[in-house]
Structure formats: C-alpha cells, structure tokens
C-alpha positions as CSV (number, residue, x, y, z in Angstrom):
1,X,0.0,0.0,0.0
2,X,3.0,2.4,1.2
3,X,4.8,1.9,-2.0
4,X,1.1,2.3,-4.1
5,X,1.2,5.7,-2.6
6,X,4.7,7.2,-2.8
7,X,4.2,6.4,-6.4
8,X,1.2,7.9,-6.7
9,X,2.7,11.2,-5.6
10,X,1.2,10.9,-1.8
11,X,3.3,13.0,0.9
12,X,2.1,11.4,3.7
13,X,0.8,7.7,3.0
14,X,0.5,6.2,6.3
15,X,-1.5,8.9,7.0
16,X,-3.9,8.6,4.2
17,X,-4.1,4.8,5.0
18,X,-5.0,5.7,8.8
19,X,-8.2,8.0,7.4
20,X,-9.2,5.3,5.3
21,X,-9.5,3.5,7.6
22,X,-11.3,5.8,10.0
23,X,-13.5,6.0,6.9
24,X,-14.4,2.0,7.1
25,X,-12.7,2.3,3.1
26,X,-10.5,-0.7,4.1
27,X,-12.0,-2.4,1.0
28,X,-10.6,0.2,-0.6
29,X,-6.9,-0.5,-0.3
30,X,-7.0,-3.9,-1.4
31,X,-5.3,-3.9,-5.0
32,X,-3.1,-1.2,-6.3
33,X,-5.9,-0.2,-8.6
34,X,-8.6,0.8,-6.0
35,X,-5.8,2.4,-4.2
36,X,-5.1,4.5,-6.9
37,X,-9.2,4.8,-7.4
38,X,-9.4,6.3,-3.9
39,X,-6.2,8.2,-3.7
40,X,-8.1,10.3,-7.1
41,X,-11.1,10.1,-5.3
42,X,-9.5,12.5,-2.6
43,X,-7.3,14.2,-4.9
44,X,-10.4,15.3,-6.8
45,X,-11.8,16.6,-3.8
46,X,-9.1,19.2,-3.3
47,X,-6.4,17.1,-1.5
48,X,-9.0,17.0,1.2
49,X,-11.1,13.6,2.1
50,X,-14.8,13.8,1.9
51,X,-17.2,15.0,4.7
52,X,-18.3,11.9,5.8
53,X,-18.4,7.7,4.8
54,X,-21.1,8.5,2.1
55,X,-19.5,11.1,0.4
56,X,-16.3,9.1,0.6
57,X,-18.0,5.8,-0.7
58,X,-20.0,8.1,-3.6
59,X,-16.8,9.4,-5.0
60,X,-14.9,6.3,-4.6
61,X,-17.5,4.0,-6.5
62,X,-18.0,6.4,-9.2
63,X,-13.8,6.6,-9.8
64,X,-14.1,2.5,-10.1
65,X,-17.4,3.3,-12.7
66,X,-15.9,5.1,-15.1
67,X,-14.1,3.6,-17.2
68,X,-10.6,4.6,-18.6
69,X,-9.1,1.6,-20.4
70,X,-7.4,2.6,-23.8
71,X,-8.9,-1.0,-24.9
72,X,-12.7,0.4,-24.8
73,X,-11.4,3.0,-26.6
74,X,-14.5,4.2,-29.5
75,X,-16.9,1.1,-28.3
76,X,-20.3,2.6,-26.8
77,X,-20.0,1.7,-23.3
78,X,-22.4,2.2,-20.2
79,X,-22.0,5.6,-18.5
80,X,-20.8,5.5,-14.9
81,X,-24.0,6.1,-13.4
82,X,-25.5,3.1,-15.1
83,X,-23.3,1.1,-14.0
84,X,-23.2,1.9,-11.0
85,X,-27.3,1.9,-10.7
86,X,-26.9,-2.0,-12.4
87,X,-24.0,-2.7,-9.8
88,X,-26.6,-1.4,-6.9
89,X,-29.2,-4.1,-8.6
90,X,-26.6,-6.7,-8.8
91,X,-25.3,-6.0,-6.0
92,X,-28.5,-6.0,-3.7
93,X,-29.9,-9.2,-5.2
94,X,-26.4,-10.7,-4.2
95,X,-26.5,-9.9,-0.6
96,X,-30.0,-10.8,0.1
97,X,-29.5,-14.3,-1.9
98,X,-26.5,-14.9,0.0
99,X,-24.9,-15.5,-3.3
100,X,-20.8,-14.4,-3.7
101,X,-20.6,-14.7,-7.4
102,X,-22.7,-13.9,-10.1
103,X,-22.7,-17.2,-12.8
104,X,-21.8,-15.8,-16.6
105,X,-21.7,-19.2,-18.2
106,X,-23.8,-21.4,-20.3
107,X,-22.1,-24.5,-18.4
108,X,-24.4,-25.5,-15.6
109,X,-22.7,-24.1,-12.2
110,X,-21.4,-27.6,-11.1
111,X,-18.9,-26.5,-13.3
112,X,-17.8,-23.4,-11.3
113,X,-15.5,-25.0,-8.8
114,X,-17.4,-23.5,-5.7
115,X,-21.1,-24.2,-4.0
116,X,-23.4,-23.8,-6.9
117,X,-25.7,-22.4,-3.8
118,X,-22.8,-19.3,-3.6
119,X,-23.8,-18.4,-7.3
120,X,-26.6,-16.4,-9.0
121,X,-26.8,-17.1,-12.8
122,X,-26.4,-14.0,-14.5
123,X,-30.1,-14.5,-16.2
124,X,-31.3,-14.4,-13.1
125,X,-30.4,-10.8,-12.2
126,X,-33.0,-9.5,-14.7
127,X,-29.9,-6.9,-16.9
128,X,-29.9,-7.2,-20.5
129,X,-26.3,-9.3,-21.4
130,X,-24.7,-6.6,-23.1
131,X,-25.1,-4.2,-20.3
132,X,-24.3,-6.9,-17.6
133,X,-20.8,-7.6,-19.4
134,X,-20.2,-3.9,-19.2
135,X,-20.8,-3.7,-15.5
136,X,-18.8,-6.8,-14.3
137,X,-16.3,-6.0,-16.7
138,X,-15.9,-2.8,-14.8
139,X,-13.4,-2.1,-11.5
140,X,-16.6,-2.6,-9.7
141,X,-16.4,-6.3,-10.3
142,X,-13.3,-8.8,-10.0
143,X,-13.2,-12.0,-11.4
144,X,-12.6,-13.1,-15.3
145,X,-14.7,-15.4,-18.0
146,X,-17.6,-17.0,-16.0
147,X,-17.3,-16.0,-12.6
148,X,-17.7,-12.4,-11.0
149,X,-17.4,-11.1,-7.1
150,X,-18.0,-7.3,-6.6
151,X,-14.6,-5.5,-5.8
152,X,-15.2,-5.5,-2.0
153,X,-18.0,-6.6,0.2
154,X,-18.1,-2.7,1.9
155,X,-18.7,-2.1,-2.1
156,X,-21.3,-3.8,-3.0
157,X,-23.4,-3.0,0.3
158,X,-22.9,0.7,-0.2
159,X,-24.3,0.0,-3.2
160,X,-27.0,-2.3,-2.4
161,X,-28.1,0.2,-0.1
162,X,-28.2,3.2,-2.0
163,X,-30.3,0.9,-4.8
164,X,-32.7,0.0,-1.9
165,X,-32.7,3.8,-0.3
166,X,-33.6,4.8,-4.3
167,X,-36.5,2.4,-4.5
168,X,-38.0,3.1,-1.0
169,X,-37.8,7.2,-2.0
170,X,-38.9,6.5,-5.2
171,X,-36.3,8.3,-7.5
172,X,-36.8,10.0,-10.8
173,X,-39.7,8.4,-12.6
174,X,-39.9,5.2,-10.1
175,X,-43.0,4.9,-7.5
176,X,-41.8,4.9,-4.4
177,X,-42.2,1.7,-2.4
178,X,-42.6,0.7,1.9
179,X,-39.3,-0.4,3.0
180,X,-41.0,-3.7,4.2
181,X,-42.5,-4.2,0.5
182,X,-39.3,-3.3,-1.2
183,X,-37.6,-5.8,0.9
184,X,-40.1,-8.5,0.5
185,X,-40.3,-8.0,-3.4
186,X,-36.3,-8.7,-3.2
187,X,-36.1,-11.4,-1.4
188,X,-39.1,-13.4,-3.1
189,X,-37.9,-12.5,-6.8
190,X,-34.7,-12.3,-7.5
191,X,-35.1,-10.8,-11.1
192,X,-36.1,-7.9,-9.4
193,X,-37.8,-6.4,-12.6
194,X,-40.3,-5.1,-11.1
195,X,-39.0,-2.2,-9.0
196,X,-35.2,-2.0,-8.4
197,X,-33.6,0.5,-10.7
C-alpha cells in the first residue's frame, strides 16, 4: 500500500491509510488499482477527504465506474451512473440471496469449482447481457470469464443500499415503495424487474 502511494505522488501515505480506515474504506486499499481509485477520489476533492463515509464511498464507486481503459477506446460503453445503478441491482440481489458470485456461463454451475448455492446465474439478475458484461467487466467487479465477485464486500453493500434507499424514496420516474415491500419483493424475486432501478 505504502509503496502504491509514494508512487502515486502521496506526501504522507500512512497517513492517508489511517483516514481510510477511519473511513471504514479498508475495502478500498485492497489492490493497487482501487488504491489509486481512492487516492483520485481525494485528490479530486481538493487534496481533502470527503465530509463523511457517504461522500467518501459516492466518489470512490463512481472513480471504479468510469471507465478509462485505452482498450474500450471508441466502443459505446455504459455511463458511470448506469453502471453503478446496475451494480446497486446486482449487488442487492447478491446480498439478500447470500450469493458471492454472479454465474456468466452457459455451463451448468457444477462447473464453477465453488457451491453452486454461492452463485446467482447472470439470467437471473433480470440486466440485459450486453449491459451486464459492461458492469462486471468494470473495476466494480473482479473475477474473469464466468465467474464475477464485486470488488469488495463494503462495495457492494454501499451499493445495495443506496439501490434500496432509491427504491424506497422513489427516485426520478420510479413509485416509491414501503421499506417492508421493497424488501419482501427482493427477497421473493430475484429478477427484481419489477421495481429496483
């Protein structure tokens, strides 16, 4: 992480490890890109770290949204707040499943090496394919070919929960639902069609 840092142009790294972790962003200094994801998160903030854990969390998922590899270069891609609004979705209907991978195969998920109960097939999750490869093949997701794990567990729940806050307020265009409803709705269908952004 230190070395991350210095390289990154950071004055006073064990500092900025210390505040993120007062932050809860642990997740966060996992792999040398999400450090880098966070360190511009701050940096785009003025040198200074956000307010609070939300604002942190906000700027830090929407750095690992967009995307900036030289490969996409010219192909219509997702932008960062639809992927992060699918993320929320996939994310949500992961946690309340109790699934840690989301399934991208044809190949039933005996094939996958872990407890087929750990997995939700990617039809399940109710996201067009197209739109579903752009999300997982984003720094929110890690994993390659058939299997995909959000970047971080503190990810995906900020996420999840900002997908459930939005359908419980009822954001933009959406009805707004009871917390209890939106909940039950989740856990009984996992497609989620029906209300989840």
């Amino acid at each position: 992480m230190l070395v991350v840092l210095r390289y990154l142009g950071e004055e006073a790294p064990e500092q900025f490890i210390e505040t993120a972790y007062s932050f809860g962003a642990n997740g966060l200094l996992q792999t040398p890109l999400s450090i880098k994801l966070l360190h511009r998160a701050v940096q785009q903030n003025g040198q200074a770290w956000p307010k609070g854990r939300f604002d942190l969390f906000s700027s830090a998922t929407k750095a690992l949204a967009v995307e900036n590899n030289d490969d996409y270069e010219g192909k219509r891609r997702l932008s960062a707040e639809r992927r992060l609004a699918l993320a929320g979705r996939i994310s949500l209907v992961m946690l309340l499943s109790g699934a840690e991978h989301v399934w991208r195969s044809n190949k039933g998920k005996d094939d996958a090496g872990v407890d087929p109960r750990r997995l939700v097939d990617a039809d399940e999750l109710g996201v067009e394919i197209s739109e579903l490869s752009d999300v997982l093949d984003s720094s929110l997701f890690k994993g390659e070919g058939r299997r995909f794990e959000p970047m971080h567990r503190t990810i995906a729940e900020f996420l999840a929960a900002r997908t459930l806050a939005r359908t419980v307020l009822g954001m933009d265009s959406e009805a707004a639902f009871p917390l209890s409803r939106a909940i039950a709705l989740a856990r009984s269908n996992l497609k989620c069609n029906t209300f989840l952004v």
